[in-house]
N, C-alpha and C positions, 0 to 999 in steps of 0.2 A: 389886947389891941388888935384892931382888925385892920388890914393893908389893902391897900387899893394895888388893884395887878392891871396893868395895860399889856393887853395884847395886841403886838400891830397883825396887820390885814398875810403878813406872811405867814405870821404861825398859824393863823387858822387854816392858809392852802396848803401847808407841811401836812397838818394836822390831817386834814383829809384826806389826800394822797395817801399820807401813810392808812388813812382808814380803809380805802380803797384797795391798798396793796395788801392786807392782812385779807378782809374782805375776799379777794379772787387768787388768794396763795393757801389761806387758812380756815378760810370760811366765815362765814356771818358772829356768828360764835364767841369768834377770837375778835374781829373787829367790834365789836361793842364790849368784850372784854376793856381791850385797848383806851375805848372814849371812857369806860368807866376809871381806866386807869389815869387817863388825864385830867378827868373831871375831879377826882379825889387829889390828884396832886397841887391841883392848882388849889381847892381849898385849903388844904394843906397849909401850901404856901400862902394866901392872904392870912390865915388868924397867927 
């Protein structure tokens, strides 16, 4: 069974922010670590 996920318009400016802040604390690196980490968990979560 696969689930529909609604993201509203907040999480995606958390979402960056936080990319942003990994980005200029940890380096490029760690920020697309991070989006790979939310991008698995959300599919995760839909199936």
């Amino acid at each position: 069974m696969t689930r529909t996920l609604r993201r509203a318009d907040v999480f995606w400016a958390d979402v960056l922010k936080q990319v942003d802040w990994y980005r200029e604390k940890a380096g490029p690196e760690v920020a697309e670590g991070y989006v790979n980490a939310v991008e698995a968990t959300l599919q995760t979560l839909a199936n």
